[in-house]
C-alpha positions as CSV (number, residue, x, y, z in Angstrom):
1,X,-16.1,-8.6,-27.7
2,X,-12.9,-7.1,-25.4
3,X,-10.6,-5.0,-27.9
4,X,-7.2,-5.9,-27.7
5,X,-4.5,-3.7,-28.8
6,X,-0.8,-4.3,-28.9
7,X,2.4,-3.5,-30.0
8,X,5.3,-5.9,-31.9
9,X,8.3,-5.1,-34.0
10,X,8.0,-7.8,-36.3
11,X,5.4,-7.9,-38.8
12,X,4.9,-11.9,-39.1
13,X,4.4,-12.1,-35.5
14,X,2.1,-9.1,-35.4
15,X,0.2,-11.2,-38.4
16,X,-0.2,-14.2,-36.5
17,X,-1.1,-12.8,-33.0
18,X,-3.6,-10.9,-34.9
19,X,-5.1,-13.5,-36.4
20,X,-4.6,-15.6,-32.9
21,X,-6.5,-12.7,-31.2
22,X,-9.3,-12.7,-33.6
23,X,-9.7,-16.4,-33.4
24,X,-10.0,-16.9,-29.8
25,X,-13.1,-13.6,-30.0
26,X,-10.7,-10.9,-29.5
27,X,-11.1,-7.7,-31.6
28,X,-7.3,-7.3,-32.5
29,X,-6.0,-3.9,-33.0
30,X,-2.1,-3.8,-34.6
31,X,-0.4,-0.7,-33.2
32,X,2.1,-0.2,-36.0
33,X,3.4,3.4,-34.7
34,X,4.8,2.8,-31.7
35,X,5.1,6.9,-31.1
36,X,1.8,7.5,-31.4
37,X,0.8,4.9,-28.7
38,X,-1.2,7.3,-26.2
39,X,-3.4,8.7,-28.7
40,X,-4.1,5.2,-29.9
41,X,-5.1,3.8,-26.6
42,X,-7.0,6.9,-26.0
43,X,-9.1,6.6,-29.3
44,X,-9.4,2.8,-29.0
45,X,-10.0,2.4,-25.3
46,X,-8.8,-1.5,-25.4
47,X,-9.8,-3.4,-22.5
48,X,-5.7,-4.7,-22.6
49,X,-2.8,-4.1,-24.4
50,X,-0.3,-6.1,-25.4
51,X,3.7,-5.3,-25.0
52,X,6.6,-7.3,-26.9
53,X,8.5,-6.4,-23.7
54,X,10.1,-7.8,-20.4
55,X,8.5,-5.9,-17.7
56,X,7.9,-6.7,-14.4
57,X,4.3,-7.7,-12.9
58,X,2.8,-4.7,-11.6
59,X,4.8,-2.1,-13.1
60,X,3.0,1.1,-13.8
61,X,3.7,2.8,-17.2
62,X,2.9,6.2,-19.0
63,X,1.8,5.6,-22.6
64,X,3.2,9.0,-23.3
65,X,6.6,9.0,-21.5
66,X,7.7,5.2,-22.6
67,X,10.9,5.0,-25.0
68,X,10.2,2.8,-27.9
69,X,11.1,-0.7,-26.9
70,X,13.0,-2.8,-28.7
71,X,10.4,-5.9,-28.4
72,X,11.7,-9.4,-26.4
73,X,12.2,-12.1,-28.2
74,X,11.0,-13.9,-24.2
75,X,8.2,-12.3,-22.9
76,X,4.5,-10.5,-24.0
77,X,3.8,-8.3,-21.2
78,X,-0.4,-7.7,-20.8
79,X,-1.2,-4.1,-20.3
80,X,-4.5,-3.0,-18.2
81,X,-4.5,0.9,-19.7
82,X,-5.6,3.3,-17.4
83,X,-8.2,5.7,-19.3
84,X,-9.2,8.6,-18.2
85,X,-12.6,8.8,-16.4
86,X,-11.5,5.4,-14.0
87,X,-11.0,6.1,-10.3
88,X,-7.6,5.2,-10.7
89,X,-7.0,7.4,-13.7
90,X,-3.9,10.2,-13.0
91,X,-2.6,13.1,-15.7
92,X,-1.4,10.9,-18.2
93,X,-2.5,7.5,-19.4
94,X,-0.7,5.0,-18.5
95,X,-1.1,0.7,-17.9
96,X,-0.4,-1.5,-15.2
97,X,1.5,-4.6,-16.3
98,X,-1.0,-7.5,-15.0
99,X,0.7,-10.3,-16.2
100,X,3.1,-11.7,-18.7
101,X,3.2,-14.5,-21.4
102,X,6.1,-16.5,-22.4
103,X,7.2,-16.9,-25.6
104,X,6.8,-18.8,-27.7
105,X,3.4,-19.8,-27.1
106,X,0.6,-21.4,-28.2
107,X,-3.2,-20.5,-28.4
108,X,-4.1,-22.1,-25.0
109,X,-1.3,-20.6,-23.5
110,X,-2.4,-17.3,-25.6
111,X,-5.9,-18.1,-24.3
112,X,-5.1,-19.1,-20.4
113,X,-2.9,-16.0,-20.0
114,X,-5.9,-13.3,-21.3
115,X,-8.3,-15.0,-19.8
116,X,-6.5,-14.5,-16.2
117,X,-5.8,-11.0,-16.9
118,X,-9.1,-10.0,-17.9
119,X,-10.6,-11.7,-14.7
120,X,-7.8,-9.9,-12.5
121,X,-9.0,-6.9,-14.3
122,X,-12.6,-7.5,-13.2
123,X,-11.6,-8.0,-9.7
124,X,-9.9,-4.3,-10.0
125,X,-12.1,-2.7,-11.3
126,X,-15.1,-3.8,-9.7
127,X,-17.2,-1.2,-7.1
128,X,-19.2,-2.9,-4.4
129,X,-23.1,-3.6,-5.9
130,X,-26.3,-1.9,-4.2
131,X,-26.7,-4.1,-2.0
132,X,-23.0,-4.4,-0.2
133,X,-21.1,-3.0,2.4
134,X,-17.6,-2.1,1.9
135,X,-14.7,-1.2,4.0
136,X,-12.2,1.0,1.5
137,X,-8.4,1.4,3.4
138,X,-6.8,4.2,1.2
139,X,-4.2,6.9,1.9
140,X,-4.9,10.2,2.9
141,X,-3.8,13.0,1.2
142,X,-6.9,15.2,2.0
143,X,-6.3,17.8,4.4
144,X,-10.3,16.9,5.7
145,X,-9.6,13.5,6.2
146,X,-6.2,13.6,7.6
147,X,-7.7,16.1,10.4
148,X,-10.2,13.1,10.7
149,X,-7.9,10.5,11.1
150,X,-6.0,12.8,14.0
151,X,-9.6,13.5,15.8
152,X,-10.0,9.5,15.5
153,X,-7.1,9.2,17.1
154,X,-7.2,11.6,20.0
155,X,-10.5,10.1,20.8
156,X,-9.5,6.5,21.0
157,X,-6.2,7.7,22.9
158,X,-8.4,9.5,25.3
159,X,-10.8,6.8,26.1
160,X,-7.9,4.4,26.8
161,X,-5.8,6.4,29.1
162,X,-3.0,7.7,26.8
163,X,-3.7,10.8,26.4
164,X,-4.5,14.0,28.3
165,X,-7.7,16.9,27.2
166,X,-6.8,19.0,24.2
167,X,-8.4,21.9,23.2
168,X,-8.5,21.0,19.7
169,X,-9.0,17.9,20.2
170,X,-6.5,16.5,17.8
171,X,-3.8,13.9,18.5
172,X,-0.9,15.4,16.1
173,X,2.5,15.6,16.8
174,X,5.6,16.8,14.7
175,X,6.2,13.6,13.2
176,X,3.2,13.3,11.2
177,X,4.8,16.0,8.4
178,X,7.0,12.8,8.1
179,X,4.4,10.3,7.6
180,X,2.1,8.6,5.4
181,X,-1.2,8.0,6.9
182,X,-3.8,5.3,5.8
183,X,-7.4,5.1,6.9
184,X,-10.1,2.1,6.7
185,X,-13.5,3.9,5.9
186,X,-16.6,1.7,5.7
187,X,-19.4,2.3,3.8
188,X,-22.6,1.6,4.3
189,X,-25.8,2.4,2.6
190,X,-23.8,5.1,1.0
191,X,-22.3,6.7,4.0
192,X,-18.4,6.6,4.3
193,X,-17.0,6.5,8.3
194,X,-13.9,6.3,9.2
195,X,-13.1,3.3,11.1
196,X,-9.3,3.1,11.7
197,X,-6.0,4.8,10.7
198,X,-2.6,4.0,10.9
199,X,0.6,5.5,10.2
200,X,4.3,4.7,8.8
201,X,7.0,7.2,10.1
202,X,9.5,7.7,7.9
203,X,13.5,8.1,9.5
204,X,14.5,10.9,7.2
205,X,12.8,13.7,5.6
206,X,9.4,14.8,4.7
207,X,6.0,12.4,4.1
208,X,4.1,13.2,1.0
209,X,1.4,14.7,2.6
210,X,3.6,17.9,5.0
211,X,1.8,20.5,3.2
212,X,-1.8,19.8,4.4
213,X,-0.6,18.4,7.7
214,X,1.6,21.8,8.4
215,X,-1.4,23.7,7.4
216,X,-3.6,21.6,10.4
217,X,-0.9,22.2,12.8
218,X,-1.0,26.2,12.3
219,X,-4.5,26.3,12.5
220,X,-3.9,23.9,15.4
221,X,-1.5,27.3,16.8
222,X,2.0,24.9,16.5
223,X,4.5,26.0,14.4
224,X,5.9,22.9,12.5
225,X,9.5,22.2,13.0
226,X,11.7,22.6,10.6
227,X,14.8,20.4,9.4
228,X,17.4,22.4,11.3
229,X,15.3,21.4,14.3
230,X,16.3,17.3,14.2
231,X,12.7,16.6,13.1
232,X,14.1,15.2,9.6
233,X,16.8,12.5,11.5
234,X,14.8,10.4,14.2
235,X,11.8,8.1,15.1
236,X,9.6,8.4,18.8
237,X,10.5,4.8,19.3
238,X,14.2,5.1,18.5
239,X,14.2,8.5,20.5
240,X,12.4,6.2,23.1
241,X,15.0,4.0,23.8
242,X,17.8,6.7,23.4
243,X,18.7,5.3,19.9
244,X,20.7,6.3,16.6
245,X,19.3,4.0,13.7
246,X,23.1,2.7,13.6
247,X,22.6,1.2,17.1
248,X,20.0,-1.2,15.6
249,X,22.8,-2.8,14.1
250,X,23.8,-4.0,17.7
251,X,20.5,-5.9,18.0
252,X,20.2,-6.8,14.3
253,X,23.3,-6.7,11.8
254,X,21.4,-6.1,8.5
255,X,19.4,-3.7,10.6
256,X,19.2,-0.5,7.7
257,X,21.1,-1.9,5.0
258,X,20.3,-2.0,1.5
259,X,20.2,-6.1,1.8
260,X,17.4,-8.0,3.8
261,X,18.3,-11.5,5.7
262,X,17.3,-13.0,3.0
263,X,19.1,-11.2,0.2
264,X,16.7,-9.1,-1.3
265,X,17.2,-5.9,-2.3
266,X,15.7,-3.2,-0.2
267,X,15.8,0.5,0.9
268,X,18.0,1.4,3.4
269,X,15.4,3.9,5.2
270,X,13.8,2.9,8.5
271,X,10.2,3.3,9.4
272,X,8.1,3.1,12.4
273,X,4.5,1.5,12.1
274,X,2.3,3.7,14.7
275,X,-0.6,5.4,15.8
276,X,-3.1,2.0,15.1
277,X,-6.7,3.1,16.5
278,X,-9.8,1.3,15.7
279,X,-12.9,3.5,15.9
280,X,-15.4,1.7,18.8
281,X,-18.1,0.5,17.0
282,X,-15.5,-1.4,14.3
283,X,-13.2,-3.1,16.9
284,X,-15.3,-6.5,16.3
285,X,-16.4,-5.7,12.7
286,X,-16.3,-8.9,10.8
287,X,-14.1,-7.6,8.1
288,X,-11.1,-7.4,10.5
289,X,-10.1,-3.4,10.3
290,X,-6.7,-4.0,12.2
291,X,-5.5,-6.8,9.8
292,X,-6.8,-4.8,6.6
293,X,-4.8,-1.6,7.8
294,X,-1.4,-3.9,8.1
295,X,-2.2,-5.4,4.7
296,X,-2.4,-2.0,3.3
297,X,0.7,-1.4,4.9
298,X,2.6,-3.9,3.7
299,X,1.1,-3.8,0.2
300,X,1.9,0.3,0.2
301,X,5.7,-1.2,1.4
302,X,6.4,-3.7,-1.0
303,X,5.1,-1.3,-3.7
304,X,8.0,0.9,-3.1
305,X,11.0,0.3,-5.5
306,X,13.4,-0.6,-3.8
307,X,10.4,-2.1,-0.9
308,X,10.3,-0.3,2.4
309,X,11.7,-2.6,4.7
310,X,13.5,-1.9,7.9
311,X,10.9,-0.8,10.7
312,X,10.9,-0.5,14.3
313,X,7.7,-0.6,16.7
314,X,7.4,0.8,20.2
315,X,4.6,-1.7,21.8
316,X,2.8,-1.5,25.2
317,X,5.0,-5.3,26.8
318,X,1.6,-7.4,26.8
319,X,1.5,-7.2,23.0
320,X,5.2,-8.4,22.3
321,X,4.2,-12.2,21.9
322,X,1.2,-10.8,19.6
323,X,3.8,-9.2,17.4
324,X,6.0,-11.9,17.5
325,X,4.1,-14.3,15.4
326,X,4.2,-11.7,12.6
327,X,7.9,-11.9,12.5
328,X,8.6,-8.3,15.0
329,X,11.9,-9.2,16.9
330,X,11.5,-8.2,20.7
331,X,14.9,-6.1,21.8
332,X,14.6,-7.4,24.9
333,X,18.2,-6.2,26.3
334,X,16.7,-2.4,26.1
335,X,14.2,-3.6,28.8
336,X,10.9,-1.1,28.8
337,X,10.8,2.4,28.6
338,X,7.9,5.0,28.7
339,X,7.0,6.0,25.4
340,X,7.9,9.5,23.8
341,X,4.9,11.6,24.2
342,X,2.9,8.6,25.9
343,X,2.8,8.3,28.8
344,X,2.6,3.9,28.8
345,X,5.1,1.6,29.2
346,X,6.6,0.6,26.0
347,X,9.0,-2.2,24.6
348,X,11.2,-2.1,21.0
349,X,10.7,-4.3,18.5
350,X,12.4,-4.7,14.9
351,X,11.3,-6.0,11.6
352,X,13.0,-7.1,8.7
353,X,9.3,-7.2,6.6
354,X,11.0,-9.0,3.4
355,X,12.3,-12.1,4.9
356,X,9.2,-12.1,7.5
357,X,7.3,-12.9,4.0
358,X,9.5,-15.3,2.5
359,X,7.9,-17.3,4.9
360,X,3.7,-18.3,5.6
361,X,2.4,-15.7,6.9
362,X,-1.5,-14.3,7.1
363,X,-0.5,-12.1,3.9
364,X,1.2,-13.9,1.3
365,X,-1.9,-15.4,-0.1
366,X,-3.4,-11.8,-1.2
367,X,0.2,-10.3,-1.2
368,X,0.4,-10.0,-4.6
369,X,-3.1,-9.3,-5.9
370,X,-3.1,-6.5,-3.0
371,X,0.3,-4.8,-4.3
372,X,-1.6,-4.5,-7.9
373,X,-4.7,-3.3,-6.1
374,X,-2.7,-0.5,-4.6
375,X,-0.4,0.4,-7.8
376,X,-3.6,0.7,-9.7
377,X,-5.6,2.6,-7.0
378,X,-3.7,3.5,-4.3
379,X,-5.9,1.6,-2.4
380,X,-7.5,-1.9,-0.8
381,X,-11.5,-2.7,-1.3
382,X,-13.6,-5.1,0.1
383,X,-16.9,-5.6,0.0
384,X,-19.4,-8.0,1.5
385,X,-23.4,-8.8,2.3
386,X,-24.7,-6.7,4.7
387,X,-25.9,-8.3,7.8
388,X,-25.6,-7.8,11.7
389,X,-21.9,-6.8,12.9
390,X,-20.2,-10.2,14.6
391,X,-16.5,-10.5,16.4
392,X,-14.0,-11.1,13.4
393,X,-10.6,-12.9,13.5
394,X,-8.3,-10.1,13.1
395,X,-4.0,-10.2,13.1
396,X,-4.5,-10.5,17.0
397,X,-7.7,-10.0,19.2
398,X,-9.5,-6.3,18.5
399,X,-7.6,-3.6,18.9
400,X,-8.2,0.0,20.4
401,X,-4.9,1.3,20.0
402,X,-1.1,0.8,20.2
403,X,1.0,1.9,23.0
404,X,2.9,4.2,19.9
């Protein structure tokens, strides 16, 4: 029987739902202390709790830090709390608002709208069995496995020609302290590999992860630069072209406002999607590393608050029709240049990633599960039946690595 606690200002309502709860094989627990809320939760361990509050889908709460709503006279919001001893667990305990049901409502509607959440919280809670193979694409905030992800990188840059020998056999440049870097690891058997890694450069200042990448670079013998260098106020592909992130404008008008093309609101930053490298033996795995990796980075995107938007792309010129279909705008005036610290031919591209999904497109369909997937976790899981490894249908055809 799934416990069920919650939370509502007025005690009629809190009888019925109560007994509503208990008649649909709930075990209903009344919260009528608000303050005390995280100690509750943490003695109870519901499998939900239930909100009189307006909150959007897939907002993540602490139990301890939230100000006593007032309760909504429009909306129950269903809470999956996050205990500790989960693998998406933090300091604090906190929820992740999974769904909401609108008042007033009847027992189906009571019943539909429980039912869903508890089988969404299944599907995110749920660890591959025995017997499958997963492919994990998480972010890295390890110093071991970003120094992984770099190695992965200088290798598949070698083989294809980008890159010249390194002593330590890294590909890592400055503008990594400014990035957030995800990896696709597959496991198999119990054995975690790294198959792919990308990266989102951020325009201005420091990515979350500049402590463990400055410490690489030292031992790497490169001193990382510092703000008063420029490092903090540019992108490669922008510095490519000989570009400010006002001159995007030119090409695009919305180009780095707060406002997509289609009216949503968004952050103002720019990014640059770069460094995709598949490792060899993954380029025709079945799960499709490349399009996981750009689902992970659009779900890590439209997570943000307001959602990272703006991007640019610095593509070797036989891909620009590939990136086309997925909404990338081809600045075609700028012609081609050779790419900063590349030495391949590159063409600019834009993206405006908000209206791009307003439309069909390969990741609406999982959009929204994903973004839940990575608020709870900070990461996307798949698993399937192991068998032998056969070519996949990925975003385009496999991938070894982008020009950027």
């Amino acid at each position: 029987m799934d416990k069920i606690m919650f939370w509502e200002p007025d005690p009629d309502f809190r009888k019925a739902l109560t007994i509503s709860l208990s008649s649909l094989g709930y075990q209903p627990v009344a919260l009528e202390d608000y303050t005390d809320i995280s100690n509750a939760v943490s003695l109870e361990q519901p499998q939900m709790f239930l909100l009189s509050a307006e909150l959007e889908r897939g907002t993540r709460l602490s139990f301890s830090e939230m100000a006593p709503p007032i309760g909504s006279d429009n909306e129950l919001s269903v809470i999956l709390p996050v205990l500790p001893g989960t693998r998406a667990a933090g300091a604090v305990i906190s929820g992740i608002v999974l769904d909401n049901i609108r008042k007033p409502f009847g027992m189906k509607e009571l019943d539909d709208g429980l039912r869903a959440a508890v089988d969404l919280k299944v599907r995110l809670e749920r660890d591959p069995f025995p017997w499958e193979e997963s492919l994990e694409v998480r972010e890295l905030g390890q110093k071991d496995e970003i120094r992984r992800a770099l190695e992965l990188r200088y290798e598949v840059y070698r083989e294809v020609g980008f890159l010249q020998g390194s002593e330590q056999g890294l590909d890592l440049d400055p503008f990594d302290v400014k990035s957030v870097i995800f990896g696709a690891f597959v496991d198999c058997d119990g054995r975690e590999e790294l198959a792919g890694a990308i990266r989102i450069i951020q325009h201005s200042g420091y990515g979350p992860h500049r402590t463990e990448i400055e410490q690489i670079m030292r031992e790497c013998g490169m001193e990382p630069l510092q703000a008063e260098n420029g490092i903090t106020s540019t992108l490669p592909a922008l510095e490519t072209f000989g570009l400010t992130a006002a001159d995007c404008r030119r090409y695009y008008p919305e180009f780095g406002t707060n406002r997509s093309a289609g009216r949503r609101l968004v952050s103002s930053q720019i990014f640059e999607l770069s460094r995709l490298v598949i490792q060899r033996d993954y380029r025709c795995h079945r799960t499709g590393i490349e399009r996981r990796l750009y689902e992970m980075a659009v779900a890590h995107c439209c997570a943000q608050n307001p959602p990272s938007n703006w991007f640019v792309i610095a593509i070797h010129p036989s891909k620009v029709r590939k990136y086309a279909r997925f909404g990338f705008m081809n600045v075609a005036s700028l012609g081609i240049k050779s790419y900063t610290g590349i030495e391949q031919p590159a063409a600019l591209m834009v993206w405006d990633l908000q209206h791009y999904l307003q439309y069909p497109n390969p990741f609406t369909e999982e959009l929204a599960e994903n973004i839940l997937h990575y608020k709870y976790s900070s990461s996307l899981v798949c698993a399937f039946q192991r068998r032998a490894r056969v070519a996949a249908t990925d975003i385009g055809e496999p991938e070894l690595a982008e020009v950027n």
